[in-house]
C-alpha positions in Angstrom: 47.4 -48.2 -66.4 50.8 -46.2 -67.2 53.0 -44.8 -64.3 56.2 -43.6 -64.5 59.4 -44.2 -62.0 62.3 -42.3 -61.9 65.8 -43.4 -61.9 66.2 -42.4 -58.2 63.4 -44.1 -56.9 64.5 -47.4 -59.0 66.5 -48.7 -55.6 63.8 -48.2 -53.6 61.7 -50.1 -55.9 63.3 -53.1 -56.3 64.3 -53.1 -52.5 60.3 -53.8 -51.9 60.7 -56.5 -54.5 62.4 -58.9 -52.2 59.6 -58.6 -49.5 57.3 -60.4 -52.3 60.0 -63.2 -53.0 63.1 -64.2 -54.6 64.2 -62.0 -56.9 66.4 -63.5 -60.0 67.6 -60.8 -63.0 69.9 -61.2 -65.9 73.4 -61.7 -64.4 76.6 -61.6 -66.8 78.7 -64.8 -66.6 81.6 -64.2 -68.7 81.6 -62.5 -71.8 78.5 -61.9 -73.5 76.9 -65.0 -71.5 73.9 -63.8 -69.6 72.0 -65.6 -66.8 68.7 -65.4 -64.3 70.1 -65.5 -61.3 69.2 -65.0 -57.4 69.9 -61.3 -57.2 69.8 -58.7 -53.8 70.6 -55.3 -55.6 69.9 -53.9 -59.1 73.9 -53.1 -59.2 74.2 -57.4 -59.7 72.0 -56.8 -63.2 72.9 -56.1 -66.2 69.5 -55.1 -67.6 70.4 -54.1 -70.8 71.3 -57.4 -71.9 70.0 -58.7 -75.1 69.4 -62.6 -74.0 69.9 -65.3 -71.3 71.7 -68.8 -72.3 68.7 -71.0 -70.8 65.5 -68.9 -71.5 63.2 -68.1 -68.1 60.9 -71.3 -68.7 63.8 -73.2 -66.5 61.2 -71.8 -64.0 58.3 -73.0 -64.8 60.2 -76.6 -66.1 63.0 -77.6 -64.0 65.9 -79.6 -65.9 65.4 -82.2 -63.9 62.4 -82.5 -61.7 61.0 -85.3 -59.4 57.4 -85.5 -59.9 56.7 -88.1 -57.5 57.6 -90.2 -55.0 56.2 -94.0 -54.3 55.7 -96.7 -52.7 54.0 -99.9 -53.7 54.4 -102.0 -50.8 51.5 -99.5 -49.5 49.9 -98.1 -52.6 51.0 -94.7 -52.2 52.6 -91.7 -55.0 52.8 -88.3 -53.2 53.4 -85.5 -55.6 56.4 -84.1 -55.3 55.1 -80.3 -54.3 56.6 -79.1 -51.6 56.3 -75.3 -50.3 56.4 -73.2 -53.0 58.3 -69.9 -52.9 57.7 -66.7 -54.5 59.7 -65.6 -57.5 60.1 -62.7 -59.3 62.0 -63.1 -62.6 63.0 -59.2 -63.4 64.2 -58.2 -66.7 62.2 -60.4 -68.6 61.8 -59.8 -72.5 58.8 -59.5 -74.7 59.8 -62.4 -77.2 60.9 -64.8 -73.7 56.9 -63.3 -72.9 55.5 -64.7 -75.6 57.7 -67.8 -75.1 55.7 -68.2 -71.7 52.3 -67.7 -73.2 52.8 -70.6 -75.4 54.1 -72.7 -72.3 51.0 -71.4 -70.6 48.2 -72.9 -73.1 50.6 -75.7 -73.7 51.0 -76.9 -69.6 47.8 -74.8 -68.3 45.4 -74.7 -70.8 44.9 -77.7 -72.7 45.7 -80.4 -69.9 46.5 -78.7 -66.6 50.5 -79.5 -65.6 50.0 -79.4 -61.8 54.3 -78.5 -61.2 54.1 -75.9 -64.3 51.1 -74.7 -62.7 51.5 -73.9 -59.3 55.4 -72.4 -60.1 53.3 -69.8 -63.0 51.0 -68.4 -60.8 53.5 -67.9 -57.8 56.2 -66.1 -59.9 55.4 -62.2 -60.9 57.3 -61.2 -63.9 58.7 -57.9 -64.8 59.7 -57.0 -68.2 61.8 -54.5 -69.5 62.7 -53.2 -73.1 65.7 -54.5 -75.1 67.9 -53.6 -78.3 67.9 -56.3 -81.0 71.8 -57.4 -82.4 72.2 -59.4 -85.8 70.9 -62.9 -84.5 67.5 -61.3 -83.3 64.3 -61.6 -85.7 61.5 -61.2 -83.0 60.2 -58.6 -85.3 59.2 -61.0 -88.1 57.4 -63.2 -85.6 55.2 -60.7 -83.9 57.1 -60.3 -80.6 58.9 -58.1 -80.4 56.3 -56.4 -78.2 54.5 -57.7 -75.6 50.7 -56.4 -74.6 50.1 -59.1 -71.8 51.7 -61.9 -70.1 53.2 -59.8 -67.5 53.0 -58.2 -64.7 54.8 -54.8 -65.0 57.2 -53.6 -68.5 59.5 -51.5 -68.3 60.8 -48.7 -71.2 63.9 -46.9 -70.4 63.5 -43.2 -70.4 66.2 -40.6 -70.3 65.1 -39.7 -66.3 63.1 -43.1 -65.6 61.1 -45.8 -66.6 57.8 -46.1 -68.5 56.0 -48.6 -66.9 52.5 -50.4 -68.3 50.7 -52.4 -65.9 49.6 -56.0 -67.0 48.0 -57.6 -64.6 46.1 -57.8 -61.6 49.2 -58.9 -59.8 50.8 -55.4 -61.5 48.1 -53.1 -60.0 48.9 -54.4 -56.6 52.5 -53.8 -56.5 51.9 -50.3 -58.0 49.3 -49.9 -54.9 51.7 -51.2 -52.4 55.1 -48.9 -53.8 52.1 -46.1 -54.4 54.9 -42.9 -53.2 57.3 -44.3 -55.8 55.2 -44.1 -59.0 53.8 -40.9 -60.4 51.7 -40.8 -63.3 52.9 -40.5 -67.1 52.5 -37.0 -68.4 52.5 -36.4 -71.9 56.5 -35.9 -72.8 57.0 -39.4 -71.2 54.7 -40.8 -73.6 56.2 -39.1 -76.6 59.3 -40.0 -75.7 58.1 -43.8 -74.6 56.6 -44.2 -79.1 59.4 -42.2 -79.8 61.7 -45.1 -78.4 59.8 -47.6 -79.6 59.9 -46.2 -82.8 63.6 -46.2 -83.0 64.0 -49.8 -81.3 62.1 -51.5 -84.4 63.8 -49.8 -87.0 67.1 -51.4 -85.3 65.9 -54.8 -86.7 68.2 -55.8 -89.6 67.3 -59.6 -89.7 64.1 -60.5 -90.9 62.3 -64.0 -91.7 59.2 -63.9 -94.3 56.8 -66.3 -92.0 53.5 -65.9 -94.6 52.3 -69.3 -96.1 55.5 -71.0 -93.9 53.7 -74.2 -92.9 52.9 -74.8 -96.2 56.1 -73.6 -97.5 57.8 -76.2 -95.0 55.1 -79.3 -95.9 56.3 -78.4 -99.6 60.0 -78.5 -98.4 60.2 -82.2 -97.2 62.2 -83.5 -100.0 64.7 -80.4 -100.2 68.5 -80.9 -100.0 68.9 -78.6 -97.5 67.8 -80.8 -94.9 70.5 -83.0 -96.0 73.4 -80.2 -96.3 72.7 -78.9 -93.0 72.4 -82.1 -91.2 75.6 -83.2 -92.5 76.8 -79.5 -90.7 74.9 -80.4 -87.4 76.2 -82.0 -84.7 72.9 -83.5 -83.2 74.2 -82.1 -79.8 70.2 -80.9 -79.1 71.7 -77.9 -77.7 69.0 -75.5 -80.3 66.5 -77.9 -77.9 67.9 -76.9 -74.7 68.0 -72.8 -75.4 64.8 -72.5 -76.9 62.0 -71.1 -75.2 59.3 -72.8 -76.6 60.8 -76.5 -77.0 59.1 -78.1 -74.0 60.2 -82.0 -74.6 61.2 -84.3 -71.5 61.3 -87.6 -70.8 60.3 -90.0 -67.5 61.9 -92.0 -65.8 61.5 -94.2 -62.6 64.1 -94.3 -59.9 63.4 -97.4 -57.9 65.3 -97.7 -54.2 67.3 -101.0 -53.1 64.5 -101.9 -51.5 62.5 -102.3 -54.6 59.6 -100.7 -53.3 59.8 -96.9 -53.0 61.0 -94.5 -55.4 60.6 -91.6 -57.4 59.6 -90.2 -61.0 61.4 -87.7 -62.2 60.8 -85.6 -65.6 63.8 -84.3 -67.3 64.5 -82.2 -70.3 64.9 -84.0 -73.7 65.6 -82.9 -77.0 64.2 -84.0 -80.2 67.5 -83.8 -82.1 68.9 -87.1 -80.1 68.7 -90.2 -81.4 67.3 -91.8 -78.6 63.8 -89.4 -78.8 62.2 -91.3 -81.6 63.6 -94.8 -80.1 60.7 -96.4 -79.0 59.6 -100.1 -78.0 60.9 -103.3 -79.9 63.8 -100.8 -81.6 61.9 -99.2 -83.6 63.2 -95.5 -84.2 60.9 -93.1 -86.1 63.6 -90.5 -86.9 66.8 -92.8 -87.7 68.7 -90.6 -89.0 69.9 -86.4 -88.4 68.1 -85.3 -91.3 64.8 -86.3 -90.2 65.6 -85.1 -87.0 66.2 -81.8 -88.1 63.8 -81.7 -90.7 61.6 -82.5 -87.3 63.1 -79.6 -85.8 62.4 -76.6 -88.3 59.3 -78.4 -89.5 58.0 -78.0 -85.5 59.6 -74.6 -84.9 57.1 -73.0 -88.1 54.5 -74.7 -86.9 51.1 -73.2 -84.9 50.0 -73.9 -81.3 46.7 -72.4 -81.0 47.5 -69.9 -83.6 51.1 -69.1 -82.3 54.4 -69.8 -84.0 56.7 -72.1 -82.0 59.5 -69.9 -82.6 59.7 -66.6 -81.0 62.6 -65.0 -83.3 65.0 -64.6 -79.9 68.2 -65.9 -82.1 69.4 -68.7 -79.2 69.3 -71.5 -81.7 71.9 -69.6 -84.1 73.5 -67.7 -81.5 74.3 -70.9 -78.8 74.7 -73.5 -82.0 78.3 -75.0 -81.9 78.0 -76.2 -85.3 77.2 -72.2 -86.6 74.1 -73.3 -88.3 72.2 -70.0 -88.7 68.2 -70.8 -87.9 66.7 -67.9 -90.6 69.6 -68.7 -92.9 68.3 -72.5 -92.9 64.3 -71.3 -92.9 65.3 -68.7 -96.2 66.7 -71.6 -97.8 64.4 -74.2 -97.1 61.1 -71.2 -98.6 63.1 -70.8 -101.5 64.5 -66.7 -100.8 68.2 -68.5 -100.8 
């Protein structure tokens, strides 16, 4: 389904938002520092941002989250669910989209996350169209458009919106806003490809992903692991933006009774020295190379036929160190 909304009735819209949930929308911090945040009118967005700090999957995987709470004197771990609210992340992105997708068959499909889970299907998502800058390269990876994972997308028009409908979810908000929402007539979707048309051919940073995983295996002795880790700082801060890097850790929290407690999962990062430390000592990536060979190595890799990288430029953008992600990956394939 394609509707349209004009610019006038936008208010109104999102006014009928916040009697399905929280809403939360890209929020400007300071600078160009963007951020989903709790929001009560569309005047608090900015919604032609171009990307959050900490992608929308903070969501779905709290930075620190207790999982359960126990007691052994009687036997007992309660899961740590709670009530859970509504939530309606607005602005969204189609790379951040495809971010969530991966999540999805990651925490829903192969082994059912219960805390992802129940967080996903109570949150509606609402996308909206973006312009790329010089650290974007969501084009090369295939996602740069979005045709599901949502609930309603948004393309600016010059008197409105262009709005697909993804979902049931989508089809039910359009129902229940029906006076708002008037079909797409033909100029709307000329000028909808038109500005699609024009958005791609903004793309100026591109990353050759053909034949990358075995371009990568091939690439395990190169010296540019080497050279860039002796640039890197191992802070794991490329971990903590990225949208698709889904590490954490668990730990028990035991009272001063000794007998009750709680687990709590937390995010980790794979560029820490602690992550490969396991048992007896034993560390399986010693050293900042073959962390970061670890990093790149997993970000060209495939999960169920998708790339773990998303081309939304965080890593490079966010990196204290200035170590440019495609810079690195041209290097490493040998078009550097």
């Amino acid at each position: 389904m394609y509707k349209k909304l004009a610019k006038t009735e936008f208010p109104r819209f999102f006014e009928g938002l916040g009697n399905l949930g929280k809403v939360y929308g890209p929020v400007n911090i300071e600078g160009s520092t963007y951020e989903f945040r709790e929001v009560q009118s569309p005047e608090e967005m900015d919604l032609k941002y171009t990307r959050t700090m900490i992608p929308p999957k903070k969501f779905f995987l709290g930075t620190k989250e207790t999982m359960y709470t126990f007691d052994e004197e009687k036997a007992v771990y309660t899961p740590a669910i709670g009530k859970q609210e509504k939530t309606i992340i607005f602005g969204i992105h189609a790379c951040d989209i495809h971010a969530l997708k991966l999540l999805d068959k990651v925490y829903m499909d192969e082994l059912m996350d219960l805390f992802y889970t129940m967080k996903r299907r109570n949150t509606i998502l609402i996308g909206i169209s973006c312009h790329p800058d010089e650290y974007c390269f969501c084009k090369s990876m295939g996602t740069s458009y979005a045709t599901d994972g949502f609930d309603l997308f948004l393309h600016e028009l010059s008197d409105g919106y262009f709005v697909r409908v993804g979902s049931e979810k989508g089809h039910q908000i359009i129902e229940a806003n029906k006076p708002l929402f008037i079909d797409a007539d033909e100029k709307d979707v000329e000028e909808f490809k038109m500005n699609e048309k024009k958005r791609l051919e903004e793309f100026n940073l591109e990353l050759n992903v053909l034949g990358l995983q075995d371009m990568l295996d091939l690439a395990y002795e190169s010296p540019v692991w080497q050279e860039t880790a002796d640039e890197c700082f191992g802070c794991g801060t490329c971990n903590l933006t990225c949208p698709t890097c889904r590490c954490y850790d668990v730990v028990d929290y035991v009272g001063l009774d000794l007998k009750t407690g709680e687990r709590v999962r937390r995010w980790d990062s794979c560029m820490l020295r602690k992550h490969g430390l396991v048992a007896g000592g034993l560390n399986f990536r010693p050293t900042r190379t073959e962390r970061l060979r670890n990093r790149f190595n997993c970000k060209g890799s495939l999960t169920e036929g998708m790339l773990n990288c998303v081309g939304c430029g965080r890593c490079t953008v966010y990196c204290p160190a200035e170590i440019n992600f495609v810079e690195v990956m041209k290097k490493v394939i040998g078009e550097l």
